[in-house]
C-alpha positions in Angstrom: 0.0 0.0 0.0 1.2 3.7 -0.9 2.0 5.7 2.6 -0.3 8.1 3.4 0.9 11.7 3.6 2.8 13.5 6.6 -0.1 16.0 6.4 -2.5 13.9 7.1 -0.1 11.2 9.8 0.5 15.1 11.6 -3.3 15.7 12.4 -4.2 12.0 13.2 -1.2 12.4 15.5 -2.3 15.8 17.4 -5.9 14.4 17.5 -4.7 11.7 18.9 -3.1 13.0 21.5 -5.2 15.4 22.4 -8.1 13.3 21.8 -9.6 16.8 20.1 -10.1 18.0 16.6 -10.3 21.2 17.5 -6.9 21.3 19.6 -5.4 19.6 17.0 -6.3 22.0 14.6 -4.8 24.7 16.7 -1.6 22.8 17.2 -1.2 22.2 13.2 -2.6 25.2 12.2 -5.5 24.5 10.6 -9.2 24.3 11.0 -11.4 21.4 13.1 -12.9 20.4 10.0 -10.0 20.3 8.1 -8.5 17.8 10.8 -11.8 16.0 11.1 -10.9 15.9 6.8 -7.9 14.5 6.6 -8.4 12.2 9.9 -11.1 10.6 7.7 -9.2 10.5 4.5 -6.5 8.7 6.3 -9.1 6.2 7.4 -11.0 5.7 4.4 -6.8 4.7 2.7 -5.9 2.6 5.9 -9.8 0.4 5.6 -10.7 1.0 9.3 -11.9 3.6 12.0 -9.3 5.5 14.0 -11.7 7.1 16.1 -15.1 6.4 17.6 -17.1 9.5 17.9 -18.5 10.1 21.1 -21.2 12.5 21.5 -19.0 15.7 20.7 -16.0 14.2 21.3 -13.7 11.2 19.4 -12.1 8.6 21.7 -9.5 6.4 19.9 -10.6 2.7 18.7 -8.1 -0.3 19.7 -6.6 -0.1 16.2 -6.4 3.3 16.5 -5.0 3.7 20.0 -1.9 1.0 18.2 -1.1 3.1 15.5 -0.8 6.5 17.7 1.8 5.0 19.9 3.8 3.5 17.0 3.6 7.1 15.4 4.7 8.8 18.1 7.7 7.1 18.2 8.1 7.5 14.2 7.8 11.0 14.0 10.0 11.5 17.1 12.4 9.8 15.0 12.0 12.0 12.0 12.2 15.1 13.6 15.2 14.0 15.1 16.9 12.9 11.9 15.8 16.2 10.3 17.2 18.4 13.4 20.5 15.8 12.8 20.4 17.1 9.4 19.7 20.4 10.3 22.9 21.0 12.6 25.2 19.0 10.1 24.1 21.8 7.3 25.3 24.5 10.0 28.4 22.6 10.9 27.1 21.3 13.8 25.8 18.0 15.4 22.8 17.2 17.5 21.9 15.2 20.4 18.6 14.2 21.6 18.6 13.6 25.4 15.4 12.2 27.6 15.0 14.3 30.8 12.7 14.8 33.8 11.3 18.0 34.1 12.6 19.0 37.3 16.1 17.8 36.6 16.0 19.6 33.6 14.6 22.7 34.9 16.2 23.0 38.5 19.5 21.8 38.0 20.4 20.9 34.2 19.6 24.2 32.4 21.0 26.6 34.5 24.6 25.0 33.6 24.2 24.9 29.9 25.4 28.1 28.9 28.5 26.7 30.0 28.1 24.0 28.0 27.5 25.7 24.9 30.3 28.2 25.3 32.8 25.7 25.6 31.0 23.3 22.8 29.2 25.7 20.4 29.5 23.0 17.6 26.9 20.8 19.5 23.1 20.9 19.7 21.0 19.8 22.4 17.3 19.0 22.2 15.8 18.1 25.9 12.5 16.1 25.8 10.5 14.7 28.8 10.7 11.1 29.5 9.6 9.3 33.1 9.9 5.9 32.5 13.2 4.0 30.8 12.1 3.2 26.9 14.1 1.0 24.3 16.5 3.0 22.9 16.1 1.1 19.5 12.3 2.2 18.8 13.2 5.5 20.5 16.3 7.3 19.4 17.5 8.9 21.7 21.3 9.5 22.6 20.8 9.8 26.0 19.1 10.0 29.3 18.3 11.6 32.4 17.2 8.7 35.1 16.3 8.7 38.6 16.2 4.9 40.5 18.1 2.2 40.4 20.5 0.7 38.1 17.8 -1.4 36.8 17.5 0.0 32.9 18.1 -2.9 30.8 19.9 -3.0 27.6 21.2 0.3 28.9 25.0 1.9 30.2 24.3 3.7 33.1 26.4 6.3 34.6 26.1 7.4 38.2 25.4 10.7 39.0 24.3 11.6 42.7 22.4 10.4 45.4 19.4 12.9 46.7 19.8 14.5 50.0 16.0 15.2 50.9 15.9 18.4 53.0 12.7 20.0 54.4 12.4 23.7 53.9 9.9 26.7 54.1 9.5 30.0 53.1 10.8 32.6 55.4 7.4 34.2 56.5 5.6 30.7 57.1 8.9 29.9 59.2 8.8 32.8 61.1 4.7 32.7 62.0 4.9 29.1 62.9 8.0 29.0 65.0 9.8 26.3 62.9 13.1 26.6 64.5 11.2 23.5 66.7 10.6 20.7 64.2 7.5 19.9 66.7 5.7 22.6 65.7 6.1 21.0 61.8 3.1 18.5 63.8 0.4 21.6 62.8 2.1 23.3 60.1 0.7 22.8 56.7 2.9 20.5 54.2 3.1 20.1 50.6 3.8 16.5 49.4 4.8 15.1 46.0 2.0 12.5 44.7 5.0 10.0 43.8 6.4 10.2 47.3 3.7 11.1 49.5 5.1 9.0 52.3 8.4 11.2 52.4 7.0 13.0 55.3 6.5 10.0 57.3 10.0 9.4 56.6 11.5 12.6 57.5 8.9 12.6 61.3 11.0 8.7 61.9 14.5 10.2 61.2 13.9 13.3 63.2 12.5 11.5 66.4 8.8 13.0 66.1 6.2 10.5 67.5 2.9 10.3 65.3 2.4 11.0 61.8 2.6 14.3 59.6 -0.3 16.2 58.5 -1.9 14.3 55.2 -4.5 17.2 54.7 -1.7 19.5 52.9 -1.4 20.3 49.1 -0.3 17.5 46.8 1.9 17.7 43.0 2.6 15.7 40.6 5.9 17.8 40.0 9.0 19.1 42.4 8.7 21.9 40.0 5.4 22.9 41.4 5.8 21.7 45.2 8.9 24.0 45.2 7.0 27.2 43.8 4.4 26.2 46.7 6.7 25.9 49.5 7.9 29.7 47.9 4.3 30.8 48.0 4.0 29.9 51.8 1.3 27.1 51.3 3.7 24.8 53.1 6.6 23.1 54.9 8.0 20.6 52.2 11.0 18.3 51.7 12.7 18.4 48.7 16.0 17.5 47.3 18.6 19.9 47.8 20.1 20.4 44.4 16.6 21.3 42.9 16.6 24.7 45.8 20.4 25.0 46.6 19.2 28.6 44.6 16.4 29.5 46.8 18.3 28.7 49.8 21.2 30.9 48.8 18.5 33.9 47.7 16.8 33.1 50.9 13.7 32.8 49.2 13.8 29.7 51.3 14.5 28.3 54.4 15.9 25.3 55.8 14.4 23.6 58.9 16.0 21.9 61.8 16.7 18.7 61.8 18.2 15.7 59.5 18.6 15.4 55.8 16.6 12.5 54.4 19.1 10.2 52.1 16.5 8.0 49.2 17.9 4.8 48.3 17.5 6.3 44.4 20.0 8.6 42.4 20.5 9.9 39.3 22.0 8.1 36.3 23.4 9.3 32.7 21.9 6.2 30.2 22.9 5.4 26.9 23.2 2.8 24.6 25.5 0.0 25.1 28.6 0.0 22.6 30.7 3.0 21.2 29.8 6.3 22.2 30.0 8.7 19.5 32.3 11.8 19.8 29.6 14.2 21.0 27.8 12.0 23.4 31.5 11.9 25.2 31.7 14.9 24.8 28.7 15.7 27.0 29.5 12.8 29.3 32.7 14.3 30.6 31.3 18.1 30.3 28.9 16.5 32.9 31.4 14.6 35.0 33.0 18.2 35.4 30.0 19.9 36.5 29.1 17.1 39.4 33.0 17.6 40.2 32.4 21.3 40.5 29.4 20.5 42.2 31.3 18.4 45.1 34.3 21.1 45.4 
């Protein structure tokens, strides 16, 4: 059979993602009915229903639902080999790397203008990944991990541990008397969904009978429980290198009491076998900065 156009693969993928015409249509710039179109024209080549609608809505079918994820990955792969291209054109090359947001956000970025002044021929394209993936069906040339060394198929790098320290915001410190760490027994916390029992953790380590508050504010993100512990919604514990800033701004606070060590840390993944020249290169750019991190 004759492959259906990239037009028409682009709007099936936004709509499916999205599960909207309409927000597809704003993310490929064109109109809901021309989505809704080309969605059907692609079904009418493939023989069979990508989408069940539901009342104003569209759901994916099962079929439908298999082809998405496979084109994800497919056009994740294209637009990386055209960026490839892209940079080679310029005299450049590129590497894709997976990341997790906060990572990426709290402690990665802020160092890469140092990276690209000292490699200006290298291109770096960050995208967020949770979970480990195959490397095979999803090319990237590198990742950001946080667990254990349990990726298979995978070289894994060691980064750092995570020292787990529970900070506030100066004001909420100051009103609640936190320079007791009983007084953390009726102070609002914020708690990250993933590791809601971190709390608990801290309360054993620091001697404090009974069990923290479980009425406080929960994210999905450090990103988010650090901007609320900045806000003043709440005590929270959060690993040091993602607010080593704040601390030194004083924008935050530490409390009293131990740091909290997770049996986790962070890894550098790639593929087994030769490493090409840039992927060294940022291997040992990042080796420096955990150096200059430890001095």
């Amino acid at each position: 059979m004759r492959l259906p156009s990239l037009t028409h693969l682009r709007c099936f993928d936004s709509a499916a993602r999205h599960q909207s015409f309409t927000a597809a249509g704003e993310e490929v710039g064109l109109t809901q009915s021309a989505v809704s179109k080309k969605v059907k024209e692609l079904e009418a080549d493939l023989g069979f229903a990508l989408f069940q609608r539901v009342g104003r809505g569209v759901v994916l079918t099962a079929a439908g639902a298999g082809l998405a994820a496979d084109l994800a990955q497919d056009l994740g792969a294209l637009h990386n080999s055209v960026q490839k291209a892209v940079a080679a054109g310029a005299g450049r090359c590129a590497l894709r790397i997976a990341v997790l947001p906060t990572f990426a956000n709290r402690w990665l970025i802020p160092r890469l203008p140092d990276f690209f002044a000292h490699h200006p021929e290298i291109e770096l394209n960050l995208s967020t990944r949770l979970e480990p993936f195959d490397f095979a069906r999803d090319p990237f040339d590198l990742a950001i991990h946080y667990g254990r060394d349990n990726w298979p198929g995978a070289r894994m790098v060691e980064l750092f541990g995570e020292q787990m320290v529970p900070i506030a915001a100066p004001e909420l410190f100051a009103s609640h008397g936190l320079h007791d760490v009983e007084a953390l027994m009726e102070v609002p916390l914020v708690h990250l969904d993933s590791r809601s029992d971190a709390w608990a953790d801290w309360f054993c380590e620091a001697g404090l009978t009974g069990q923290p508050r479980q009425d406080g504010r929960y994210f999905d993100q450090y990103s988010m429980v650090i901007g609320a512990a900045v806000a003043g919604l709440g005590a929270a514990i959060v690993p040091f290198d993602m607010v080593s800033g704040e601390l030194k701004s004083g924008a935050l606070v530490p409390l009293p009491g131990p740091g909290l060590r997770s049996g986790k840390r962070y890894y550098l993944v790639r593929p087994h076998g030769s490493a090409p020249e840039a992927v060294q290169t940022f291997e040992s750019w990042i080796t420096r900065q955990l150096r200059q991190r430890s001095q």
